[in-house]
C-alpha positions as CSV (number, residue, x, y, z in Angstrom):
1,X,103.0,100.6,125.3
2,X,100.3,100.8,122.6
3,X,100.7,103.9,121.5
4,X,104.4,103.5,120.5
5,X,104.1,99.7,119.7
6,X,105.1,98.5,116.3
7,X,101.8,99.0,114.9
8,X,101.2,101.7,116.4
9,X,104.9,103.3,115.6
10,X,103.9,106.4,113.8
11,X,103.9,110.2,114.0
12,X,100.6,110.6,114.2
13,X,100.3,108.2,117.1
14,X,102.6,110.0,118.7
15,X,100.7,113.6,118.9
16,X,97.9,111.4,121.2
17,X,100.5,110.4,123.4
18,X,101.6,113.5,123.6
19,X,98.1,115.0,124.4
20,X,97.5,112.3,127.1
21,X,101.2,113.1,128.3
22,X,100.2,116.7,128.8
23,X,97.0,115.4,130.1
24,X,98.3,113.7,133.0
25,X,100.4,116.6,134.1
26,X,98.1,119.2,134.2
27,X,96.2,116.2,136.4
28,X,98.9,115.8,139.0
29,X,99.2,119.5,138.5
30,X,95.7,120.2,139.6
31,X,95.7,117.7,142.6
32,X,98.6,119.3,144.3
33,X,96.5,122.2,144.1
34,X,93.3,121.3,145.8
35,X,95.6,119.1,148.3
36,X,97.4,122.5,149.3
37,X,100.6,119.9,149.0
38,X,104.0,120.3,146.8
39,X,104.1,124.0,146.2
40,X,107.7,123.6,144.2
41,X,105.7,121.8,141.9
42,X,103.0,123.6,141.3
43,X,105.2,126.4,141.0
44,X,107.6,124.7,137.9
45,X,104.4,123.2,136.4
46,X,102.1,126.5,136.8
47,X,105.2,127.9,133.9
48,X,103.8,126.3,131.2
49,X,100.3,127.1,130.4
50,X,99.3,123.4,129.3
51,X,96.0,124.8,128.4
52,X,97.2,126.0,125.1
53,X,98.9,123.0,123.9
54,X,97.1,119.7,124.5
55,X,94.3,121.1,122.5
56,X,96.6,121.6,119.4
57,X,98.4,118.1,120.2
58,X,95.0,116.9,119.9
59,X,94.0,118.4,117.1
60,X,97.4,117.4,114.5
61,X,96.6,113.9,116.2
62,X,92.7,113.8,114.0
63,X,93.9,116.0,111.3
64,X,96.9,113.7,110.5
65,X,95.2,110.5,111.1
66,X,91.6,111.8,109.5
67,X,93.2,112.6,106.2
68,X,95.5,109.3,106.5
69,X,98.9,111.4,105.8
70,X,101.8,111.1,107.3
71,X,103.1,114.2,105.5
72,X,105.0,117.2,107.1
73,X,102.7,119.1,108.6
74,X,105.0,123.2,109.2
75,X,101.4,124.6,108.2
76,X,99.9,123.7,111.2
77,X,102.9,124.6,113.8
78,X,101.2,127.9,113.9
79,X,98.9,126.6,116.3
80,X,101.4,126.2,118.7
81,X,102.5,130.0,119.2
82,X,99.6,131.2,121.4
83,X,101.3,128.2,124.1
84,X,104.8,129.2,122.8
85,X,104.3,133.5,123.0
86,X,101.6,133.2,126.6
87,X,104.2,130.9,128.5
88,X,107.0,132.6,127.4
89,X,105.1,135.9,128.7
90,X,104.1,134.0,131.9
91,X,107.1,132.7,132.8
92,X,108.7,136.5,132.3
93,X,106.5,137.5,134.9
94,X,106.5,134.3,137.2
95,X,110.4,134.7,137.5
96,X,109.5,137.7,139.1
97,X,106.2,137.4,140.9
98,X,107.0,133.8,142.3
99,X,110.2,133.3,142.5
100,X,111.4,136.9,143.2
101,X,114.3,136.2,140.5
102,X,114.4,140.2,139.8
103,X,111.9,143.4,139.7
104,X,109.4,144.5,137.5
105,X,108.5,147.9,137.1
106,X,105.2,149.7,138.4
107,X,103.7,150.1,135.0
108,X,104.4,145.8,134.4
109,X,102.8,145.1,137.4
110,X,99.6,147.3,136.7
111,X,98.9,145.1,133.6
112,X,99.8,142.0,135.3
113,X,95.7,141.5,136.6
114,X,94.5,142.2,133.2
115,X,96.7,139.5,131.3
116,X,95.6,136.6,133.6
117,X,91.9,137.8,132.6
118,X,93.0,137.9,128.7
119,X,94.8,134.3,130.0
120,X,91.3,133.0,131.5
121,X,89.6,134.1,128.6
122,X,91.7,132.8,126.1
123,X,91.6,129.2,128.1
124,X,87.7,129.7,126.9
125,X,87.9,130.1,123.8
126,X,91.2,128.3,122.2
127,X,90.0,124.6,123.4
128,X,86.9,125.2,121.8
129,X,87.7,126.5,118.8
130,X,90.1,123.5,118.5
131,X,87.9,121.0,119.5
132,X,85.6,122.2,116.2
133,X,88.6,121.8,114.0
134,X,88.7,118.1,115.1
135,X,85.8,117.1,114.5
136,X,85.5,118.9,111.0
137,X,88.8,116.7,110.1
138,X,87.0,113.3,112.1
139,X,83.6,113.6,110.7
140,X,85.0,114.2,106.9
141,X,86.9,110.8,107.1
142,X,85.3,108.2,105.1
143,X,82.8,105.4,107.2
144,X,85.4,103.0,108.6
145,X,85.8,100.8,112.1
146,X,88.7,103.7,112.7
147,X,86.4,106.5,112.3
148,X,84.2,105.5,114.7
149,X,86.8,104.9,117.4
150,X,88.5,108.3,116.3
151,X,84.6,109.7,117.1
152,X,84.4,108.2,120.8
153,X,88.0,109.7,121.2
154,X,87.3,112.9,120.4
155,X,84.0,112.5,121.8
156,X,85.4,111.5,125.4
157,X,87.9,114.2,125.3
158,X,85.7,116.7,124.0
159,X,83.5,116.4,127.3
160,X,87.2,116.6,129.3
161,X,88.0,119.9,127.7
162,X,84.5,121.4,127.6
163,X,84.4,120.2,131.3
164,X,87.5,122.1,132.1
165,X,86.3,125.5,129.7
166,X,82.9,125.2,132.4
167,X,85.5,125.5,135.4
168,X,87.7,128.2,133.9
169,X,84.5,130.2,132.9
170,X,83.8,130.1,136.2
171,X,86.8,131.5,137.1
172,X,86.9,133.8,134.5
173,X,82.9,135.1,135.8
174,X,83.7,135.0,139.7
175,X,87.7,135.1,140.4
176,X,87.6,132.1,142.2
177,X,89.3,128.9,141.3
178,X,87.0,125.3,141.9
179,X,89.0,122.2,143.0
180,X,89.6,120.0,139.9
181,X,88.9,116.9,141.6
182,X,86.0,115.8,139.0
183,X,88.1,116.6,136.1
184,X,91.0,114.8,137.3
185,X,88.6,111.9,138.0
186,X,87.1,112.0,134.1
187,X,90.4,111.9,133.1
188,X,91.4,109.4,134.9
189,X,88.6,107.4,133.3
190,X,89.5,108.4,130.0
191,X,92.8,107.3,130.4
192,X,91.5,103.8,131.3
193,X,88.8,103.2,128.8
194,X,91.8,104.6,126.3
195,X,93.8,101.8,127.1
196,X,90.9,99.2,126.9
197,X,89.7,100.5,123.9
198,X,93.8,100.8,122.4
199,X,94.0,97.2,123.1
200,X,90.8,96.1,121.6
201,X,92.3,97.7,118.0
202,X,95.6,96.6,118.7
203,X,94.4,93.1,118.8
204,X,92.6,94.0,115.5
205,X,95.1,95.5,113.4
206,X,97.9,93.1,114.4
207,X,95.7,90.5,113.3
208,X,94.7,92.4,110.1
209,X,98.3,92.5,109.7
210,X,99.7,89.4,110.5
211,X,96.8,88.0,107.6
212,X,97.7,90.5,105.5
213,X,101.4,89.1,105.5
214,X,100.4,85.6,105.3
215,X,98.0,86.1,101.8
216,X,100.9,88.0,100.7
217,X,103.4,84.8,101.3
218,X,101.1,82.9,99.9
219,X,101.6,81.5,96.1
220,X,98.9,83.4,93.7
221,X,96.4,80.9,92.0
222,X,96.5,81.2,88.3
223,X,93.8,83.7,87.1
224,X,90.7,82.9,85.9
225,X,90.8,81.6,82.3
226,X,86.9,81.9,80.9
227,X,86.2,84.0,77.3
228,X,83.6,86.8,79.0
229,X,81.8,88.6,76.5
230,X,83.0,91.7,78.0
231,X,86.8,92.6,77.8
232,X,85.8,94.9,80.5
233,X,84.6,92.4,83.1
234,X,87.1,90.6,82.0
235,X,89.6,93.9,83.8
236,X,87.2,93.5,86.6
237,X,88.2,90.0,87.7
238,X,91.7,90.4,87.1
239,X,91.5,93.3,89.4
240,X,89.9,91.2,92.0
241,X,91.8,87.9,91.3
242,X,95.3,89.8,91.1
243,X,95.0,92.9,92.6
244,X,92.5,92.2,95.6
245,X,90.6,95.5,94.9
246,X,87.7,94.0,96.8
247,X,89.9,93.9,100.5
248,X,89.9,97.9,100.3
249,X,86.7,98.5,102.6
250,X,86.3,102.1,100.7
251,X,86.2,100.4,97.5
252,X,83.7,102.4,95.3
253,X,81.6,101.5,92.1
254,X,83.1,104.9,91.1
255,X,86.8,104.4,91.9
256,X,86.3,101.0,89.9
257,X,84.7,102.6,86.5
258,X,87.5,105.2,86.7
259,X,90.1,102.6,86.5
260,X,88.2,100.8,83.7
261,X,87.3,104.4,82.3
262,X,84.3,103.5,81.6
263,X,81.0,105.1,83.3
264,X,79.4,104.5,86.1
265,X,76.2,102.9,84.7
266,X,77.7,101.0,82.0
267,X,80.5,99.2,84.6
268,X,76.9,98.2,86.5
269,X,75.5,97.2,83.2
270,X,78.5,95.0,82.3
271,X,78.3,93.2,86.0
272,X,74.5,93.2,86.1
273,X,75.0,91.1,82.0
274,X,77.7,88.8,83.5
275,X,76.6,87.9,87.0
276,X,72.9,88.9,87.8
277,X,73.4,91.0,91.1
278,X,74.8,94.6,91.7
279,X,78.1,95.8,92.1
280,X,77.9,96.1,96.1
281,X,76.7,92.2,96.0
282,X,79.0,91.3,93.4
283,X,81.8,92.4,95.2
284,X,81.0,91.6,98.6
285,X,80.4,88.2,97.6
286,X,84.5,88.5,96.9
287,X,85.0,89.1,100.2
288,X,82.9,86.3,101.7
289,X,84.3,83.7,99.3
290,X,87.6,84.7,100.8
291,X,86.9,85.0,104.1
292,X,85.3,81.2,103.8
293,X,88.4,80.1,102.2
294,X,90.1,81.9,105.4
295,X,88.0,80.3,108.1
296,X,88.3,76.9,106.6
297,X,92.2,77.1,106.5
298,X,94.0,76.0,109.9
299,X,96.5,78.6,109.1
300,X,94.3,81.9,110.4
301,X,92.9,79.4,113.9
302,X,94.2,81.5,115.9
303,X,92.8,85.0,114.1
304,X,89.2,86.5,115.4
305,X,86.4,86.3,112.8
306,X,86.4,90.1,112.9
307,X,90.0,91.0,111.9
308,X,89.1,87.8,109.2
309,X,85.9,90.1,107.5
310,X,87.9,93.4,108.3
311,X,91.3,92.5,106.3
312,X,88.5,90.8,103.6
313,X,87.5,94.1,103.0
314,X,84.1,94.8,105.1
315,X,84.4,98.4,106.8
316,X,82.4,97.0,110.1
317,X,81.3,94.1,112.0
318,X,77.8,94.8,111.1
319,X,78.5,94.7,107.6
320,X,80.5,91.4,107.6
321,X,78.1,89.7,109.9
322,X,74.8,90.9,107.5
323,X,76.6,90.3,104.2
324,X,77.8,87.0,105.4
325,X,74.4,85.6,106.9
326,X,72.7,87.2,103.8
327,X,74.9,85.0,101.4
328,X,75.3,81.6,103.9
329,X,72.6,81.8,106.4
330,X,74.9,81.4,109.0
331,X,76.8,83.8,110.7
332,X,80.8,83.7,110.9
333,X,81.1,81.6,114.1
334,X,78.1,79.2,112.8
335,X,79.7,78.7,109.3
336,X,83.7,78.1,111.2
337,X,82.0,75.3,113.3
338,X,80.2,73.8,110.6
């Protein structure tokens, strides 16, 4: 339901719910198996080797929404052939070996041993190597409230997969297979904190949004008519005043001087002349003017403080709480009930 809600309604939402799809059957998959129960099942399921896929599901999921694209992404379908080409040779075999569909010949069987070995191996290695391609993609997103929750994702799934590489190792050392119960169990967990943590950012960006549609229907005051001395600071607070540069939390003194094209010392020079403080004050105090103008408005009641500071710009609750109580000497809630 939050995956695929309206906010939530995009393609690269989709990829987690297919990892945690895939997830859950391997799960229901595995408990049949240590239960001895439902060997049909286990039979259909055991087809497809799941191992190969969730880990690329997973990985499109951070690459897509790391890099914030929604583009086509045919480069990175070649991920999928080791699930495509290994079922497809499993299944050959299965049709055969389990369900006695037709016969193989002597020299097929012979190699059948070694390719579950290559298969245990490869259930080693793949998930891993994926696992580092996600967080190369996660950790080179830009410091933001959604990079940290994309890091406890991968984080929590990371010690899933690495959980189930320790049991298939040991199958891979030892020929025997360990019941899955505890990985079953962390996945179950997973699963639930998922949907407690989903909730706790759907709240947040259907507030964000709902705000962000409301300042939008809102008629624009007339901008600020005072002669600066600078024509160029002048651009600066018709960019905040029109354009709102200051709600973008990755707003940089660099992205600012390059739409001025001017360099990065003299935009600071030019603020520093007309206003005394920095550019990271000078614009933060944007944001806390407007989040003040927000929390003294009857209109945005019903909004939390946090999704206030986040649409205002602030990348985190630490940094809208410190900024705020920096400028106001009160914090959010203090300021609202004064």
């Amino acid at each position: 339901m939050i995956l695929f809600s309206k906010f939530f309604r995009s393609k690269n939402n989709k990829y987690l719910g297919f990892t945690l799809l895939i997830i859950a059957v391997v799960g229901i998959n595995n408990w049949f198996w240590d239960i001895g129960s439902n060997p049909e099942i286990i039979s259909f399921l055991d087809l497809f080797l799941w191992q190969f896929l969730y880990p690329t599901t997973l990985f499109i999921f951070f690459y897509r929404t790391s890099n914030n694209t929604s583009a086509n992404t045919h480069r990175l379908k070649i991920f999928y052939l080791p699930f495509v080409i290994l079922s497809i040779l499993n299944i050959f075999l299965s049709l055969s070996t389990t369900f006695q569909l037709y016969d193989l010949p002597d020299i097929v069987l012979n190699y059948i041993p070694l390719f579950y070995k290559v298969i245990s191996f490869l259930s080693i290695i793949f998930p891993i190597y994926m696992i580092v391609l996600s967080y190369k993609y996660t950790l080179a997103k830009k410091n933001s409230l959604s990079k940290k929750w994309l890091k406890y994702l991968l984080a929590f799934l990371s010690l899933i997969i690495l959980f189930g590489v320790l049991l298939e190792s040991y199958r891979f050392l030892f020929f025997e297979k360990l019941p899955l119960t505890y990985l079953s169990t962390f996945s179950s967990i997973f699963i639930y904190w998922l949907t407690y943590k989903g909730m706790y950012q759907f709240k947040l960006s259907n507030d964000q949004y709902e705000i962000r549609e409301i300042t939008k229907r809102e008629k624009k005051k007339p901008i600020n008519s005072v002669n600066y001395k600078s024509s160029h600071f002048k651009k600066i607070v018709f960019l905040i005043e029109e354009d709102k540069i200051h709600h973008n939390p990755n707003l940089s003194r660099d992205s600012v001087a390059e739409q001025l094209e001017i360099s990065n010392s003299y935009l600071s020079q030019i603020i520093k002349e007309n206003t005394s403080v920095n550019f990271s004050d000078y614009i933060n105090s944007h944001r806390i003017k407007d989040v003040k103008l927000m929390l003294k408005d009857p209109t945005f009641d019903k909004y939390s403080l946090l999704s206030i500071g986040l649409e205002c710009g602030f990348n985190s609750k630490t940094s809208f709480y410190t900024n705020f109580k920096k400028e106001t000497g009160l914090t959010p809630k203090e300021y609202k009930n004064k």
